[in-house]
C-alpha positions in Angstrom: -10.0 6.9 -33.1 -8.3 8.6 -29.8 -6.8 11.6 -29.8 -4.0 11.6 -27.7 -3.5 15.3 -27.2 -2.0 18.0 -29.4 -0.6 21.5 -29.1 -3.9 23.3 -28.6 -5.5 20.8 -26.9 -5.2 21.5 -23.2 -4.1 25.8 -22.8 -2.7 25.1 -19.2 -0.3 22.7 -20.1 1.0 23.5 -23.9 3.2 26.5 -25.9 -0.6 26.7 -28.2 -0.6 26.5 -32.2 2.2 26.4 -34.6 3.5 30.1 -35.7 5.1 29.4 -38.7 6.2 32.8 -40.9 7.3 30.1 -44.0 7.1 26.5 -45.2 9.4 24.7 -42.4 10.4 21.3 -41.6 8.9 19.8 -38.2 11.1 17.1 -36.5 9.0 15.6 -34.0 9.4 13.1 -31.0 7.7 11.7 -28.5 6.0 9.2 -26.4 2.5 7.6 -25.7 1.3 5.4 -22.8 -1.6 3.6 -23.2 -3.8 1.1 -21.0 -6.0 -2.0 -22.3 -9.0 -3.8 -21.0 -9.0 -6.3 -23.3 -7.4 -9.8 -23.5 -6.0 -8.4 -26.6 -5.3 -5.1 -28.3 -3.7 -4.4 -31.4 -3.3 -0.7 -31.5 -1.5 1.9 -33.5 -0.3 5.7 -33.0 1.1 8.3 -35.1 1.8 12.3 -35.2 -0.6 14.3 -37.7 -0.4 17.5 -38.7 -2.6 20.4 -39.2 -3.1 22.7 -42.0 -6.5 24.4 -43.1 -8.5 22.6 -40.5 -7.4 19.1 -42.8 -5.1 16.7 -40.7 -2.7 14.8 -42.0 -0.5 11.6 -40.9 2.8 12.5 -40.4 5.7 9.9 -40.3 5.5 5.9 -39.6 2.8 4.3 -37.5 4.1 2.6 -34.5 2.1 -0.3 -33.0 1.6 -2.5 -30.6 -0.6 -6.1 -30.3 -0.3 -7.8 -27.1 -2.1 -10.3 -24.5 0.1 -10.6 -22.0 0.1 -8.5 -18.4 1.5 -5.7 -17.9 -2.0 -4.0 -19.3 0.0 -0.8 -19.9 2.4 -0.3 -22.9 4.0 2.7 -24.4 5.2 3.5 -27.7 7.6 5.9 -29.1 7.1 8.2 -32.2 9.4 10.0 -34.5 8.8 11.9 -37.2 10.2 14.7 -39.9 8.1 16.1 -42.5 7.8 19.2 -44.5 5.0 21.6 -44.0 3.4 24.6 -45.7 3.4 28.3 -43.8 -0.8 27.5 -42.7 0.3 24.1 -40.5 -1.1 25.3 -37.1 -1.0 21.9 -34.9 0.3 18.6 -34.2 -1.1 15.5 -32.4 -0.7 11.9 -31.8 -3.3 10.0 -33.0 -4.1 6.0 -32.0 -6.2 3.8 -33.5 -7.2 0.5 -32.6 -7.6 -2.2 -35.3 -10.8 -3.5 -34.0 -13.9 -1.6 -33.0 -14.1 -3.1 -29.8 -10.4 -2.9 -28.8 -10.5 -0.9 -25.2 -7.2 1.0 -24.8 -6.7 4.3 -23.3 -4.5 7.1 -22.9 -2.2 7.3 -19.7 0.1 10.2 -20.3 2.4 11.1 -23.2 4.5 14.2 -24.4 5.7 15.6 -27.4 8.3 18.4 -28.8 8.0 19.6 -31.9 11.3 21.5 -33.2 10.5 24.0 -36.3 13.6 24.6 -38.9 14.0 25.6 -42.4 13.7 22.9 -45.0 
């Protein structure tokens, strides 16, 4: 597993942990560039969600399984889901289906957009 970055993850370069006074619906969006090494990767991303120190998976996987150049690919992500008052970060997670699957981050950003459910 690769964490991809989240909102607390890097201080220069994020707004920091969720703030949220009630439960709230997140609508989130955002993009992930990834490189391979391998012939072939079959990889998959999605957001997750923090609450209590637990994460959970938040909204469809998107994935990608290739073996042709380029040996860069991005994938969108969108998600909504409804949260509880103690949710205090978001990430994109990726996963590779195969323990020797290479692929790494290149950039990526996400915005998260708090309203009322």
């Amino acid at each position: 597993d690769v964490e991809m970055f989240s909102l607390t993850q890097y201080a220069d370069g994020s707004t920091g942990s969720l703030k949220l006074t009630k439960p709230s619906r997140l609508v989130l969006n955002g993009v992930v560039s990834l490189a391979r090494s391998d012939p072939f990767a079959y990889v998959y991303c999605q957001f997750e969600t923090r609450s209590g120190g637990q994460w959970d998976q938040a909204g469809l996987v998107q994935s990608f399984a290739g073996n042709d150049p380029p040996n860069y690919f991005s994938l969108p992500l969108s998600a909504v889901v409804d949260v509880n008052a103690a949710t205090d970060d978001v990430r994109i997670m990726c996963r590779s289906e195969s323990p020797t699957t290479e692929a790494y981050f290149r950039h990526g950003s996400f915005t998260v957009v708090v309203s009322d459910r």
